[in-house]
C-alpha positions in Angstrom: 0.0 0.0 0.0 1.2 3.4 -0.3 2.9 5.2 1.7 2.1 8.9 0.9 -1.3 10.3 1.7 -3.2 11.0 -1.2 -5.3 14.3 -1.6 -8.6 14.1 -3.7 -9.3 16.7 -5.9 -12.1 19.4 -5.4 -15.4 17.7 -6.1 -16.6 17.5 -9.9 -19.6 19.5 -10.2 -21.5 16.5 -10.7 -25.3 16.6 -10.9 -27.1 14.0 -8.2 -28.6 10.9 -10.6 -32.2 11.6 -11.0 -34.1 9.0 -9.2 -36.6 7.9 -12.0 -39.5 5.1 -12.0 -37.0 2.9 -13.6 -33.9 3.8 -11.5 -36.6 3.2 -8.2 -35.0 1.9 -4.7 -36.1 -1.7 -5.0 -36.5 -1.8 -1.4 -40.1 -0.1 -0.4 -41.5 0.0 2.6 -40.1 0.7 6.5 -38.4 -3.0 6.5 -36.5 -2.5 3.4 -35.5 1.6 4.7 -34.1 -0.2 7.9 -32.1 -3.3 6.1 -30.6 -0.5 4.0 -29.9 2.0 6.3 -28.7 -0.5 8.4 -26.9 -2.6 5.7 -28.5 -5.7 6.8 -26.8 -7.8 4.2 -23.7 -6.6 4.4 -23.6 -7.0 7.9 -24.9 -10.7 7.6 -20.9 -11.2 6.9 -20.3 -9.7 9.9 -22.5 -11.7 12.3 -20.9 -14.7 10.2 -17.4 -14.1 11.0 -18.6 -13.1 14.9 -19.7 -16.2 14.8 -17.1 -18.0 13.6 -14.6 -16.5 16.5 -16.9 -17.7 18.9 -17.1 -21.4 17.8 -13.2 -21.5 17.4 -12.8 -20.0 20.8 -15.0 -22.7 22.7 -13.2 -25.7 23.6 -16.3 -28.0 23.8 -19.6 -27.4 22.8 -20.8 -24.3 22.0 -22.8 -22.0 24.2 -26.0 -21.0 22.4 -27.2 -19.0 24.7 -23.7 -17.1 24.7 -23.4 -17.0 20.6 -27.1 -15.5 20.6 -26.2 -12.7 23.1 -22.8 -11.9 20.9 -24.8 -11.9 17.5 -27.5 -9.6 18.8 -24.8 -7.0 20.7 -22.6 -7.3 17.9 -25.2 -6.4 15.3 -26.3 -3.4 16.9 -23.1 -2.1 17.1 -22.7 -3.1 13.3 -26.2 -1.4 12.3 -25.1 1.7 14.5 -22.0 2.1 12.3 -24.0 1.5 9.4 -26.4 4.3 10.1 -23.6 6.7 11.2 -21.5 6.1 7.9 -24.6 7.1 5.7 -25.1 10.3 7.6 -22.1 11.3 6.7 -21.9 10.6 3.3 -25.2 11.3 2.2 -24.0 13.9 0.3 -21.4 12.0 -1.6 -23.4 9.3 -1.9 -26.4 11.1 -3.7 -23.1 11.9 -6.3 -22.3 8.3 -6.7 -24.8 6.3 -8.8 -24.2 2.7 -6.8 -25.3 5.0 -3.5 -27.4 7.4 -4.9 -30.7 5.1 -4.1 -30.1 4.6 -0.6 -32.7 6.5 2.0 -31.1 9.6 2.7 -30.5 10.7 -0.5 -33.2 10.2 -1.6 -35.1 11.5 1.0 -37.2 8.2 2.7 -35.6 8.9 5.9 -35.2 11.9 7.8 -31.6 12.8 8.6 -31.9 13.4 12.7 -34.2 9.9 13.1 -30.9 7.8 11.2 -28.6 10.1 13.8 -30.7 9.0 16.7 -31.0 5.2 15.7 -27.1 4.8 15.2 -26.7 6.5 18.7 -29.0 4.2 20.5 -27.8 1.0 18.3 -24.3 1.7 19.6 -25.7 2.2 23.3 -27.6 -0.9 23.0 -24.8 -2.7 21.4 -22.7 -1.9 24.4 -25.1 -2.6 26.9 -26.1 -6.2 25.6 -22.8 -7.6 25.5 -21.3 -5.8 28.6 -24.5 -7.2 30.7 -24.9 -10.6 29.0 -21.3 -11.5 27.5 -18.4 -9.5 28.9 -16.6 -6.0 28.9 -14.0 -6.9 26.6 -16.5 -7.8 24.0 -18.5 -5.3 24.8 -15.2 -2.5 24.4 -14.2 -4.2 21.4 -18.0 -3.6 19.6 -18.1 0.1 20.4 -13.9 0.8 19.5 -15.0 -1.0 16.1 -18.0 1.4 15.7 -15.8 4.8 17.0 -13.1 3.1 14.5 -15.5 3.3 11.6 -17.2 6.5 12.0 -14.6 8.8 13.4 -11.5 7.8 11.4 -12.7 5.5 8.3 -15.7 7.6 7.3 -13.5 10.9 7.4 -10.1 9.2 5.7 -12.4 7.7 2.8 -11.9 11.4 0.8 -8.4 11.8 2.1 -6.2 8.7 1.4 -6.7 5.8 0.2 -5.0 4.4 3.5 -8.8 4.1 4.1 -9.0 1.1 2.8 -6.6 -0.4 5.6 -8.6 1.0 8.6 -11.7 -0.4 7.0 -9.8 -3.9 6.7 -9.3 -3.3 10.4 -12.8 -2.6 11.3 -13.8 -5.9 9.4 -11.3 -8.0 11.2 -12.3 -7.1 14.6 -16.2 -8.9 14.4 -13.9 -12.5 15.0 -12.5 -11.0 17.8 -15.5 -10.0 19.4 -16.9 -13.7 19.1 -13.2 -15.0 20.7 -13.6 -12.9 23.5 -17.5 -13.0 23.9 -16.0 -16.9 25.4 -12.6 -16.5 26.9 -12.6 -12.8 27.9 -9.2 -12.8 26.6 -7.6 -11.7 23.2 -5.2 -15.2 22.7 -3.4 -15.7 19.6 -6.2 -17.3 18.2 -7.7 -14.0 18.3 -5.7 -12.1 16.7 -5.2 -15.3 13.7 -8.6 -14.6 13.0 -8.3 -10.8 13.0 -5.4 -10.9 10.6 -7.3 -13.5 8.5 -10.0 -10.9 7.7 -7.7 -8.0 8.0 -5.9 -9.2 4.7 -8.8 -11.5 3.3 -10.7 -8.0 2.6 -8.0 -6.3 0.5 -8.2 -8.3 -2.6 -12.0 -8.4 -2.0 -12.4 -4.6 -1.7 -9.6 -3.5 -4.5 -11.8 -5.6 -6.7 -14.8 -4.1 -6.1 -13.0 -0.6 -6.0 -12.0 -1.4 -9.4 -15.3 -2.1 -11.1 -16.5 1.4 -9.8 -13.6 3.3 -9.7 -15.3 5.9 -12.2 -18.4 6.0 -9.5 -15.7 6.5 -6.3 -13.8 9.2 -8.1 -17.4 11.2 -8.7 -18.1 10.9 -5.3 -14.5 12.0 -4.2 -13.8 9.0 -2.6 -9.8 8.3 -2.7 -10.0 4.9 -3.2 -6.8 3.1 -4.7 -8.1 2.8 -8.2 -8.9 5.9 -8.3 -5.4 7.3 -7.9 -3.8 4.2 -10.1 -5.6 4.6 -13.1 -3.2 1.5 -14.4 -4.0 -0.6 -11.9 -0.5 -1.8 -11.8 0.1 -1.3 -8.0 -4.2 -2.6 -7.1 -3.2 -5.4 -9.3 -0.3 -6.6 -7.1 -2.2 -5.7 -3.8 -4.6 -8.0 -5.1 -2.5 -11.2 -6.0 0.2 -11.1 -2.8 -2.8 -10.8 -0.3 -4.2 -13.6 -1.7 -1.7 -15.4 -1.5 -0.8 -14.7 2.0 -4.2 -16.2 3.1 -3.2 -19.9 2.4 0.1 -19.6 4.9 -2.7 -17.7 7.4 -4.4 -21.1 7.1 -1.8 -23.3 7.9 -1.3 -20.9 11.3 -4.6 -21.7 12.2 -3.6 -25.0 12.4 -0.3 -25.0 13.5 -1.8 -22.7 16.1 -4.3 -25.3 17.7 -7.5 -23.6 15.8 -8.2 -26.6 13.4 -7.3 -29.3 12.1 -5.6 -30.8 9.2 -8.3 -30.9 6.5 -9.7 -27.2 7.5 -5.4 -26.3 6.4 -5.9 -28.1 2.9 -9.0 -25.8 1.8 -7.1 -23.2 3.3 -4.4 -23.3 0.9 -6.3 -24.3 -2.1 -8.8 -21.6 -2.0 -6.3 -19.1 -1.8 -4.5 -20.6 -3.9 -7.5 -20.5 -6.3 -7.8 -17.0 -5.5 -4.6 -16.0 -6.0 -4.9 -17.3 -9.9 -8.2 -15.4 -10.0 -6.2 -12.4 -8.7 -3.1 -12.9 -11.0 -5.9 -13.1 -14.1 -7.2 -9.7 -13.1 -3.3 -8.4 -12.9 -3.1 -9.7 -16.7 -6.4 -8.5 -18.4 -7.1 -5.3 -15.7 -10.4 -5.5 -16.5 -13.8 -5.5 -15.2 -14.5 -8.7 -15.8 -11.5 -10.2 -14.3 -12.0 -7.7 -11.4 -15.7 -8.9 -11.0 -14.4 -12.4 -10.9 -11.7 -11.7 -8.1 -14.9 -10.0 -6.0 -16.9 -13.2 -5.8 -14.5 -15.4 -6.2 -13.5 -13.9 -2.6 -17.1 -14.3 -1.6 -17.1 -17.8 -1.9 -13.4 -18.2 -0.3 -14.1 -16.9 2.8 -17.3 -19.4 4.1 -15.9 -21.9 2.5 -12.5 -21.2 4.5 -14.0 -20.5 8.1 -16.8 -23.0 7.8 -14.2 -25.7 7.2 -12.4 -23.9 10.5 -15.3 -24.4 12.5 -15.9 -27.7 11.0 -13.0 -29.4 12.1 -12.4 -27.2 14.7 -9.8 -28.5 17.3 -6.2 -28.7 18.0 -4.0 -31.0 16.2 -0.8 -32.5 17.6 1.7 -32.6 14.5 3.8 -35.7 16.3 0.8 -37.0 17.1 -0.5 -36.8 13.6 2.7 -38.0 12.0 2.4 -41.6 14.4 -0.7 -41.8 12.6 -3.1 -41.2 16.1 -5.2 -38.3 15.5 -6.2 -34.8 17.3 -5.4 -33.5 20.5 -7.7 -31.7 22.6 -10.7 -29.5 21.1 -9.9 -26.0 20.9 -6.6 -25.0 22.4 -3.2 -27.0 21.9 -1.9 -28.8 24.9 1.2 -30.5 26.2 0.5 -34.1 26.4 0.8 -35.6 29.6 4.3 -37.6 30.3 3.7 -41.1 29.5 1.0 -40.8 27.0 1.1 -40.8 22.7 -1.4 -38.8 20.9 -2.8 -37.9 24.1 -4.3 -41.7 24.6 -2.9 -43.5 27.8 
């Protein structure tokens, strides 16, 4: 990523895209102003990959109860960030034609209701996991939502370091879910963390990519926007995919999973790194759209297999041929013992 800090240019006088019949929000209705305004689908990947932390973080079975309280405190705080974020921008995003549709712009939401909803969310987010889950969980959900709205939001027309603080703000949800259970950030925490810190840059350059046009009318400094060759996005895109498949083996060699959950590790970024080395050839749209879902599928496919075969492997163990450790956290085996079996 660059180093230097990037200044956008003065804003384009750019007229706001007319909302016609045909250019419509499909969403009508209160329930489809609150899943947008609260990007309920893009947030679905966040309650996924909170999830996901808290599954690998329990050593036995999981605690519904626990996960259900996590998913609901963390989804507040993600809604509350949501809601914030579009305040914001709602003046760029009425410039931007992917954005121009959503509620504030176009006027099916008043401004102050959207400021008082995030507010609450974010209070309600808080309160649900420092009550029902823990205070580190509950610190981690509002820092995420401060992280967002006070420095992401504001960097977005500024640099297009953006994008890394945004990669931070999506790798913290796993860490959320770790500590919901152990009220501790262990290594395992932070392996998940890094796993969607770097997972997100290949995804998010693609998509940057495909609207780069759409980002620079808005005034959004987004990578492509400022590498109209797409040499230096391009190779962003193919080494962080790549560095996904030794992140998997880590989460093995680290007591997360086990030996199969490694394999379709290494082979989906693998397959993502081709994907990502196609787009570095053609610098298309079409090879950019293909790096963008190819991530989509890599990640579930990656993390369920995590969860899966969740568990800590002994290598020596392995190697003579007798299977797993313990479930969840490596251990020393006891003197006297192989594999952990008397």
């Amino acid at each position: 990523m660059e180093s230097t800090i990037h200044q956008s240019p003065p804003l384009p006088p750019v007229t706001p895209p007319e909302v016609t019949s045909d250019a419509a929000p499909r969403e009508r209705g209160m329930i489809g102003v609150v899943m947008e305004i609260t990007k309920a689908r893009l947030n679905g990947l966040v309650l996924l990959t909170t999830a996901v932390g808290v599954a690998l973080a329990e050593r036995g079975a999981i605690d519904w109860p626990r996960m259900g309280w996590t998913l609901l405190g963390t989804g507040l705080a993600a809604a509350s960030a949501a809601m914030l974020n579009q305040l914001l921008e709602q003046h760029r995003d009425a410039r931007m034609h992917r954005t121009a549709r959503r509620p504030l712009p176009t006027g099916r939401i008043p401004a102050p209701l959207v400021f008082v909803g995030g507010v609450l969310a974010a209070f309600g987010g808080f309160a649900v996991l420092a009550m029902q889950v823990n205070l580190l969980s509950a610190a981690l959900a509002l820092a995420n939502v401060l992280l967002y709205v006070l420095v992401y939001t504001p960097l977005k027309p500024r640099t297009t370091l953006n994008t890394l603080v945004g990669a931070i703000c999506g790798g913290i949800p796993p860490m959320i879910g770790w500590a919901a259970v152990t009220d501790g950030l262990e290594p395992g925490a932070w392996l998940l963390g890094i796993y969607l810190f770097v997972w997100q840059l290949p995804h998010f350059m693609a998509l940057a990519w495909m609207y780069r046009d759409d980002y620079r009318r808005g005034g959004m400094t987004m990578l492509p926007v400022v590498d109209p060759q797409g040499e230096l996005t391009a190779r962003i895109m193919v080494v962080t995919s790549l560095l996904l498949a030794p992140l998997g083996l880590l989460a093995t060699m680290g007591g997360l999973a086990g030996w199969f959950s490694a394999a379709v590790s290494v082979l989906t970024a693998l397959w993502l790194t081709w994907v990502s080395y196609r787009f570095y050839a053609l610098r298309s749209d079409a090879s950019a759209r293909r790096v963008f879902f190819a991530s989509i599928i890599v990640l579930p496919l990656a993390l369920g297999q995590m969860v899966l075969d969740r568990g800590a492997v002994s290598p020596e163990a392995w190697l003579r041929g007798q299977g797993s450790g313990s479930v969840g956290v490596s251990l020393p085996l006891p003197a006297g013992t192989a594999g952990g079996v008397p």
